[in-house]
ZAMARGU-4260 file (C-alpha; in steps of 0.2 Angstrom, whole numbers, plus 5000, padded with zeros to 4 digits):
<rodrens>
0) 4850/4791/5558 | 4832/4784/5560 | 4826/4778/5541 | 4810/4771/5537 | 4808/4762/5520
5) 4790/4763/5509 | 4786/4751/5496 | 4770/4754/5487 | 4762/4741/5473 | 4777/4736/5469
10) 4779/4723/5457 | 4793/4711/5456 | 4798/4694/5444 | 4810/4692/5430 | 4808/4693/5411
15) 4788/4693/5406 | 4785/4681/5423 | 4779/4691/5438 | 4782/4684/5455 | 4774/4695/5464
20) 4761/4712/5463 | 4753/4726/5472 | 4764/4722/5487 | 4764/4736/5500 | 4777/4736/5515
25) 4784/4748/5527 | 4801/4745/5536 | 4800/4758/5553 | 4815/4760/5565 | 4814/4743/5574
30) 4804/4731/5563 | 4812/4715/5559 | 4802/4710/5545 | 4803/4691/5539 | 4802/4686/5522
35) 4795/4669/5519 | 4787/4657/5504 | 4792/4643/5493 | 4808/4644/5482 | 4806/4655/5467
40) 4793/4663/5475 | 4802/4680/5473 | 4811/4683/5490 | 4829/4689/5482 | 4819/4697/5471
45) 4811/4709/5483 | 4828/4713/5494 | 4835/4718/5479 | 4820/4728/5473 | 4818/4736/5491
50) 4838/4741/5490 | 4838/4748/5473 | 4846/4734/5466 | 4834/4731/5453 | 4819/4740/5445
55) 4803/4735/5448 | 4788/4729/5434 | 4777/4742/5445 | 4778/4752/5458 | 4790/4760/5469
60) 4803/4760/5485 | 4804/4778/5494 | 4816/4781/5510 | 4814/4792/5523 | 4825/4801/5523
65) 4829/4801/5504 | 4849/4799/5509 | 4846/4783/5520 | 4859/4770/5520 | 4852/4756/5514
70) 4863/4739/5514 | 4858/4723/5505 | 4868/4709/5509 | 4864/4694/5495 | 4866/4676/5501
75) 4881/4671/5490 | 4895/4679/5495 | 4900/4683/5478 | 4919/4681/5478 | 4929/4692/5469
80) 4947/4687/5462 | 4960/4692/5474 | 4949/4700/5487 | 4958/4703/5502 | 4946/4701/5520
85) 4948/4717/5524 | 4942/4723/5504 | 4930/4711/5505 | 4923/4720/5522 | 4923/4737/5515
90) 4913/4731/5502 | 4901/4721/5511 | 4898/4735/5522 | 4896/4749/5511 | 4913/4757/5517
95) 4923/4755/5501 | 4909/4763/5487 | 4906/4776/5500 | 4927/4781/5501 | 4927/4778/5483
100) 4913/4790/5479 | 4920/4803/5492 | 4937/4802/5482 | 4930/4806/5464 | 4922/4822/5475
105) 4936/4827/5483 | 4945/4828/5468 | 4931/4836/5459 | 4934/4851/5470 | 4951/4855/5461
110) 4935/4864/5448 | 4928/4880/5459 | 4910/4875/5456 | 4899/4875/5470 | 4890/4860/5466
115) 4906/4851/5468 | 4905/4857/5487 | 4889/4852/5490 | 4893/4835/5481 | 4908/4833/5492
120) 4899/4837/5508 | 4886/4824/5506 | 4900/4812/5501 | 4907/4816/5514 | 4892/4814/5527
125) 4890/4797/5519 | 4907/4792/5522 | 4904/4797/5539 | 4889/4787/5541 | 4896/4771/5533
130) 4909/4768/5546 | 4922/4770/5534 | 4934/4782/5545 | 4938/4768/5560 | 4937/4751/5550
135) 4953/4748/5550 | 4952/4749/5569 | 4936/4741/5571 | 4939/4727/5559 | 4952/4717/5569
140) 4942/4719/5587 | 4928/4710/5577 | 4936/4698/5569 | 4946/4692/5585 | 4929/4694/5594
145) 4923/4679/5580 | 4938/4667/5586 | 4946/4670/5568 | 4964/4674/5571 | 4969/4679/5554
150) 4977/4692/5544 | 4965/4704/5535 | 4976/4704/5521 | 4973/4685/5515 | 4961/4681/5499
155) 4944/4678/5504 | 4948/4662/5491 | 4959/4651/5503 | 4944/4653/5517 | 4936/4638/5521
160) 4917/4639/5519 | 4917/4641/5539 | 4928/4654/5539 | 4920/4666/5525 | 4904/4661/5532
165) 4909/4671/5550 | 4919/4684/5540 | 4902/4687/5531 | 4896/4687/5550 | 4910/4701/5553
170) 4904/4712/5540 | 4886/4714/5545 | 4892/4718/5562 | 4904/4731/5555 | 4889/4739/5546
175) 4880/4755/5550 | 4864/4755/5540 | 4851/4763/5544 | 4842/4749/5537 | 4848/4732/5533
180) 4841/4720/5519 | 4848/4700/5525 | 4846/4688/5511 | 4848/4669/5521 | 4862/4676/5532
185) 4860/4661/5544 | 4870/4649/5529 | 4884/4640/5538 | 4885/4649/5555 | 4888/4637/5569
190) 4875/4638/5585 | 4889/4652/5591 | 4887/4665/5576 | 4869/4661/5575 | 4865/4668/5594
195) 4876/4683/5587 | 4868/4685/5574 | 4851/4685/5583 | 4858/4697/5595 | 4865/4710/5583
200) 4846/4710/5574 | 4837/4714/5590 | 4850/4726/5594 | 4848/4735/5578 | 4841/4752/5580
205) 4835/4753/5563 | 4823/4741/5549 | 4828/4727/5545 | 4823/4714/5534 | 4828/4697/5531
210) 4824/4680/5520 | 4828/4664/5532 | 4824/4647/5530 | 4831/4644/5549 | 4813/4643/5559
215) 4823/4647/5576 | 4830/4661/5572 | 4815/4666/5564 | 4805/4663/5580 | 4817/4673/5590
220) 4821/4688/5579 | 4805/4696/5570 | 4792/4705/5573 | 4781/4702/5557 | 4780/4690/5543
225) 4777/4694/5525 | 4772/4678/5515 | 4775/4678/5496 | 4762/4665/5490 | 4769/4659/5472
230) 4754/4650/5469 | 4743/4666/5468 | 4757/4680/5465 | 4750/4687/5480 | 4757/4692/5499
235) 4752/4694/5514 | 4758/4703/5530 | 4755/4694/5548 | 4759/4705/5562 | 4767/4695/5579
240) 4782/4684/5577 | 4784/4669/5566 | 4776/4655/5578 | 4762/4669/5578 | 4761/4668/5558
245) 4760/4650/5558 | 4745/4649/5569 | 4738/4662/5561 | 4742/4657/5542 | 4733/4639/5548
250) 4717/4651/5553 | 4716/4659/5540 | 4719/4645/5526 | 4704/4633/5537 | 4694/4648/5535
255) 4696/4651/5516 | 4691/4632/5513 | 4678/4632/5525 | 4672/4649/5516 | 4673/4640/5499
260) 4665/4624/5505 | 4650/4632/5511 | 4650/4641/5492 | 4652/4626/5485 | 4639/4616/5496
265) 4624/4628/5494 | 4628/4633/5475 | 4629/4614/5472 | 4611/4614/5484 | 4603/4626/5472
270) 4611/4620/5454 | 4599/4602/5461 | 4585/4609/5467 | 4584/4620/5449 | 4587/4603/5440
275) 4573/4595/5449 | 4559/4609/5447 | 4565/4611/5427 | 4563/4592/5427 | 4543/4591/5437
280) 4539/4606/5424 | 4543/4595/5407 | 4535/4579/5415 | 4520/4589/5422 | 4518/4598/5404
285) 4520/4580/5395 | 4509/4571/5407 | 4495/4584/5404 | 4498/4581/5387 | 4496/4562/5387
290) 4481/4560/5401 | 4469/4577/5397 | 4455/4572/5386 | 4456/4584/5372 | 4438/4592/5377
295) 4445/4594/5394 | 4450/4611/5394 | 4449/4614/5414 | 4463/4601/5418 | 4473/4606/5405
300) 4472/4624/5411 | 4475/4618/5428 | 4491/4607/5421 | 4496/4622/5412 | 4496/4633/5426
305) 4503/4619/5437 | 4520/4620/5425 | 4521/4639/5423 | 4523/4638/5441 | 4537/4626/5441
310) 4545/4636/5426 | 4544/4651/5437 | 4553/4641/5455 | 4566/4638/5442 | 4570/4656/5438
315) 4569/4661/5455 | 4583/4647/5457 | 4592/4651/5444 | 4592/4671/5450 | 4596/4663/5469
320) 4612/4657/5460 | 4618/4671/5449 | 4617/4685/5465 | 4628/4672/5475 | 4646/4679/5479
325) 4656/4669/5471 | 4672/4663/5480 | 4689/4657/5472 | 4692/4640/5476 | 4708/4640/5488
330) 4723/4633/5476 | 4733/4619/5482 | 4752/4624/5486 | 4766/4614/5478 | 4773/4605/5490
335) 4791/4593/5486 | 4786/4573/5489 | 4802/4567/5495 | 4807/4551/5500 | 4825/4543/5496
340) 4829/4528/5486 | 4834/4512/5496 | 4849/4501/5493 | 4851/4483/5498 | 4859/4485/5516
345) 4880/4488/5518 | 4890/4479/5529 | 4887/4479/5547 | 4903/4493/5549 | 4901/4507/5538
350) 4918/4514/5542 | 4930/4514/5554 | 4943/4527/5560 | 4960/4518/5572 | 4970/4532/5579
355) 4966/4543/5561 | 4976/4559/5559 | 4972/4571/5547 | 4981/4587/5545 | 4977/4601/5533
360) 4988/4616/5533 | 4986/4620/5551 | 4973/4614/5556 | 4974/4595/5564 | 4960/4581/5566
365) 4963/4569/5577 | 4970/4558/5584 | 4950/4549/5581 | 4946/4532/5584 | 4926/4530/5578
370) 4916/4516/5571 | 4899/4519/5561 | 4889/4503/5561 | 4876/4499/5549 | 4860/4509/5556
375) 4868/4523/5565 | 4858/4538/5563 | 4874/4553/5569 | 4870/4571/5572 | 4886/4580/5572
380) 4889/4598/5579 | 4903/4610/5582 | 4907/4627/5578 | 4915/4633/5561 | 4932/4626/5559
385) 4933/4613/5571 | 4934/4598/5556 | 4918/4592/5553 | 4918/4592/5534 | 4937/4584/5536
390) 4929/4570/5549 | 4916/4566/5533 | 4928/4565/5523 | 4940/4555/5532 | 4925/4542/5536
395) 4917/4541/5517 | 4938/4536/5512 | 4939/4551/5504 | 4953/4557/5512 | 4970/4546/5518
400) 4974/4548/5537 | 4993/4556/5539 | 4991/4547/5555 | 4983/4530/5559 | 4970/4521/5548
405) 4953/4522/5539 | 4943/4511/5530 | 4925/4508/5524 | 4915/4492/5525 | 4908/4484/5509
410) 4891/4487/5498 | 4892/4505/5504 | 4881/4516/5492 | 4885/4535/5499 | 4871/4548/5496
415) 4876/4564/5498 | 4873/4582/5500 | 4888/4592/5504 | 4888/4610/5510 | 4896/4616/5491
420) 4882/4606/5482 | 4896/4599/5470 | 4886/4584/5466 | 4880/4595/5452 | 4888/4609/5445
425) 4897/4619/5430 | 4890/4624/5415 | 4882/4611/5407 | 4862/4612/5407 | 4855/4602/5422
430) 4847/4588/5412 | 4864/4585/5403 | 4871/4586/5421 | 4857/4574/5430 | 4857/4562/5417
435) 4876/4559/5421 | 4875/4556/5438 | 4859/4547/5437 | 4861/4536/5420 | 4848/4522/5423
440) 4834/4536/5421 | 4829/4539/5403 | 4828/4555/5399 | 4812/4559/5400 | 4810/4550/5417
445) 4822/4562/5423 | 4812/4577/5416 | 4797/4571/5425 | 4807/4566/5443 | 4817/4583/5441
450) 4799/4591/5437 | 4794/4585/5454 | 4804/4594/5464 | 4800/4610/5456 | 4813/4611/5442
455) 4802/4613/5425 | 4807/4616/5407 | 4815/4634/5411 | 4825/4624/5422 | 4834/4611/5416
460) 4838/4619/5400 | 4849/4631/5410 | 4867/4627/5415 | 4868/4622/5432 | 4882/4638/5437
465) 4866/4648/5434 | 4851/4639/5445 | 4849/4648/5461 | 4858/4638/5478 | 4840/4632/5483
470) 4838/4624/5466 | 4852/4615/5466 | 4846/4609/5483 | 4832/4601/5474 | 4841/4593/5461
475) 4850/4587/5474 | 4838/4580/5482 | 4831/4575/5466 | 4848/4563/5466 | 4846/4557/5480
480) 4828/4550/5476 | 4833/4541/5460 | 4850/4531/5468 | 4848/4520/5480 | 4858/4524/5494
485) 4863/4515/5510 | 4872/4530/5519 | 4863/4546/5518 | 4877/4562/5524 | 4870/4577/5525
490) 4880/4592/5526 | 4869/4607/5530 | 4856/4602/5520 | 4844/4616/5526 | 4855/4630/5519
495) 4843/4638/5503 | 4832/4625/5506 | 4813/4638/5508 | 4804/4630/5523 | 4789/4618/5516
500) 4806/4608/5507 | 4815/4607/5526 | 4798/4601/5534 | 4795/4588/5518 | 4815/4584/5522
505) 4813/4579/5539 | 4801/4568/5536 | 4811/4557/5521 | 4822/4556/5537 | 4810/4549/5546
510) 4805/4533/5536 | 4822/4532/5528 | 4830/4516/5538 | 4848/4518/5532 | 4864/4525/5540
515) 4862/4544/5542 | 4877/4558/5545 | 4869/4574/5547 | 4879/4589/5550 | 4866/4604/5554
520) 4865/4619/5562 | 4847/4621/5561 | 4841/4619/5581 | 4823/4613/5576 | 4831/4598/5565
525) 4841/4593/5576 | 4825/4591/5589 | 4815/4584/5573 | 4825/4573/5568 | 4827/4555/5576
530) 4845/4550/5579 | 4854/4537/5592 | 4872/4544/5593 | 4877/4562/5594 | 4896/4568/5590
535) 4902/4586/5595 | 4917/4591/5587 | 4929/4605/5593 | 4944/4610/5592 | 4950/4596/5580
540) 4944/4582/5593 | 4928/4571/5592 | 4917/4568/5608 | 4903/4557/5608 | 4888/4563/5618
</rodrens>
């Protein structure tokens, strides 16, 4: 069915905060409507307000039709303990509340009540609708289609993060909304899944809308941006794509600062030009006073006169000022200053791989014979699967060959982010947690570092299990800028990162002179950033571009 989705002065944020207010949005049949701000800026927070998650501080979320299937997909995939694929795919996809609310009707009918038909038809129609009857024949055509050749009956647990990235890919292609709500759905699909994924959102007949911090796939898949502005709790909608918005956004904030400028010039103009007449009328009034021979009533009269008209330009000033329009000086975005701390320069071989063999289950690596020398600056591709995180691991020392050898060169300090963000993690509060892994900082020193990259009192009081993936970006990030490090690896390091924090990323990057791995996905990275060796791996082998 064709669904449209109304919001109307909703108001979203947690606790007594309010992220955002007065919003307005309409999702019509074929909108792809991004969602775009800085982290925290409230973008989970409206997907799951829009999909009846949550309950908004104000406002409201209206379908048409009332009985639309709305799905939201969050961007964790929120394992549960001894999930099968297959369950995991009727849950994703609505299928398994839709037969388990069709069920409890169904048996309801044993009771001859007529509301329990009419609830068991529309149960019914649901189920229908949901895609629930043909899954189970659907659901292996997919996932062959995906290159993953296994059992749907295997935990979603002994997936690798590849693996239930694509089987999160298989889910939204087995869904039937009539309007789909994506929360960071690019987050470890290879270049394969991501043109996939971009095809089955163009191809969608109904809404859709979607938080991304991939700028490709943004630029070829929306049709309109909404920008959350944390700064002033306000949003904004641009129509045309996102490389549409960006132009526009850079109009419309030169304008704003021009418009306030010009405030600020001529109040400023005035506020002098008052000062000036107030001061001629006191010094006309005390020169009068000093130089008018008592008897001299004409001149005083004239000097009198001569000061009330001062007085009186000083009013009309004055009154020039108080009807000016008053403009709100644009506020400054927070934006993360990034640069990464420097060691004193490794070995001139980083690491070396002879022949290396690495085997894990049933999946091989190798044979690989690779040298990283001291200021290599690798990009490494290849599709989910093909042993890219197993290569890292292999050339950090982290993990012993079966076959061959591995070794790493001397004075190697490794900075790292990894796709699990396990530098920090657990439920210890993330200043107990930094503090560990960073012990030369004092602790307020690593209040104030950690306050840098947006991560405040309400923050690093919490345990780190509970920060949301983008904030444990930053306080990676955050590590990563108070060690020095000699070997940067990056593995995905755009995934939850909001866009301004990519942007800021790529440039650290740039001026950072050590030894880089980066593993990315992200197609505009990989042309910002500046690298002298490219590696494709595939199929458990290593090619060199």
């Amino acid at each position: 069915m064709t669904a449209t989705l109304v919001a109307h002065g909703l108001a979203g944020g947690y606790g007594h905060r309010t992220l955002f207010e007065g919003l307005d949005l309409t999702v019509a049949p074929g909108d792809v409507i991004g969602v775009v701000g800085a982290n925290g800026a409230g973008k989970s927070t409206l997907l799951r307000l829009l999909g009846g998650i949550d309950m908004p501080q104000a406002g409201n979320v209206r379908s048409s039709p009332a009985d639309a299937f709305v799905g939201w997909l969050p961007q964790e995939h929120e394992p549960v303990p001894g999930e099968t694929i297959a369950a995991y795919i009727a849950r994703r996809t609505g299928c398994a509340p839709a037969t388990a609310e069709m069920d409890a009707a169904a048996a309801a009918l044993a009771d001859p009540d007529a509301d329990a038909a009419d609830a068991y038809s529309t149960a019914l129609e649901r189920w229908l609708a949901s895609g629930a009857a043909d899954l189970d024949e659907r659901l292996p055509v997919v996932l062959a289609d995906l290159g993953l050749a296994l059992d749907a009956d295997l935990p979603m647990t002994a997936l690798s993060g590849g693996q239930a990235a694509r089987v999160g890919l298989a889910a939204l292609l087995l869904s039937r909304f009539d309007i789909v709500l994506l929360d960071e759905p690019t987050n470890d699909l290879d270049l394969d899944g991501l043109e996939r994924l971009e095809a089955f959102v163009r191809g969608i007949r109904g809404g859709v809308v979607l938080v991304s911090h991939d700028r490709e796939f943004l630029a070829r898949s929306v049709t309109r941006v909404l920008e959350l502005d944390l700064a002033q709790n306000t949003s904004r909608l641009y129509g045309g794509g996102y490389d549409a918005y960006l132009e526009e956004r850079a109009t419309v904030r030169r304008h704003a600062r021009e418009k306030y400028d010009d405030f600020a010039e001529k109040k400023a103009d005035l506020v002098a030009r008052a000062r000036t007449q107030r001061e001629w009328s006191s010094q006309g009034v005390r020169n009068a006073m000093k130089k008018a021979p008592d008897n001299d009533k004409i001149r005083r009269k004239a000097a009198t006169e001569s000061s009330e008209k001062q007085a009186q330009k000083v009013r009309q000033m004055e009154s020039r000022i108080a009807r000016l329009d008053e403009v709100d000086e644009p506020r400054k975005e927070w934006q993360l200053e990034f640069t990464i701390g420097a060691a004193p320069r490794a070995s001139s071989v980083v690491s070396t791989l002879s022949g290396a063999v690495l085997r894990q289950g049933a999946f091989t690596l190798g044979p690989v014979s690779l040298q990283v020398d001291a200021g290599d600056r690798i990009g490494i591709t290849g599709p989910n699967g093909a042993g890219k995180t197993t290569l890292l691991r292999a050339l950090l020392g982290r993990q012993t060959p079966q076959e061959g050898s591995a070794s790493v060169g001397a004075s190697v300090e490794i900075g790292e982010i990894d796709q699990a963000r396990a530098v920090l993690a657990g439920p210890r509060p993330l200043a107990d947690a930094f503090g560990d892994v960073v012990p030369d900082l004092s602790p307020g020193d690593a209040r104030t570092l950690l306050a840098k990259f947006g991560l405040k009192a309400d923050h690093v009081t919490r345990p780190v299990d509970e920060l949301s993936p983008g904030e444990r970006t930053r306080a990676g990030l955050a590590v990563l800028q108070a060690r020095g490090v000699n070997v940067l690896v990056l593995d995905e390091p755009t995934n939850h990162l909001d866009l301004p924090a990519i942007e800021q990323l790529e440039q650290a990057l740039d001026t950072y002179a050590g030894t880089l791995l980066l593993v990315t996905h992200d197609r505009r990275m990989l042309e910002a950033v500046r690298t002298n060796r490219q590696w494709r791996v595939d199929g458990g082998r290593v090619t060199e571009l």
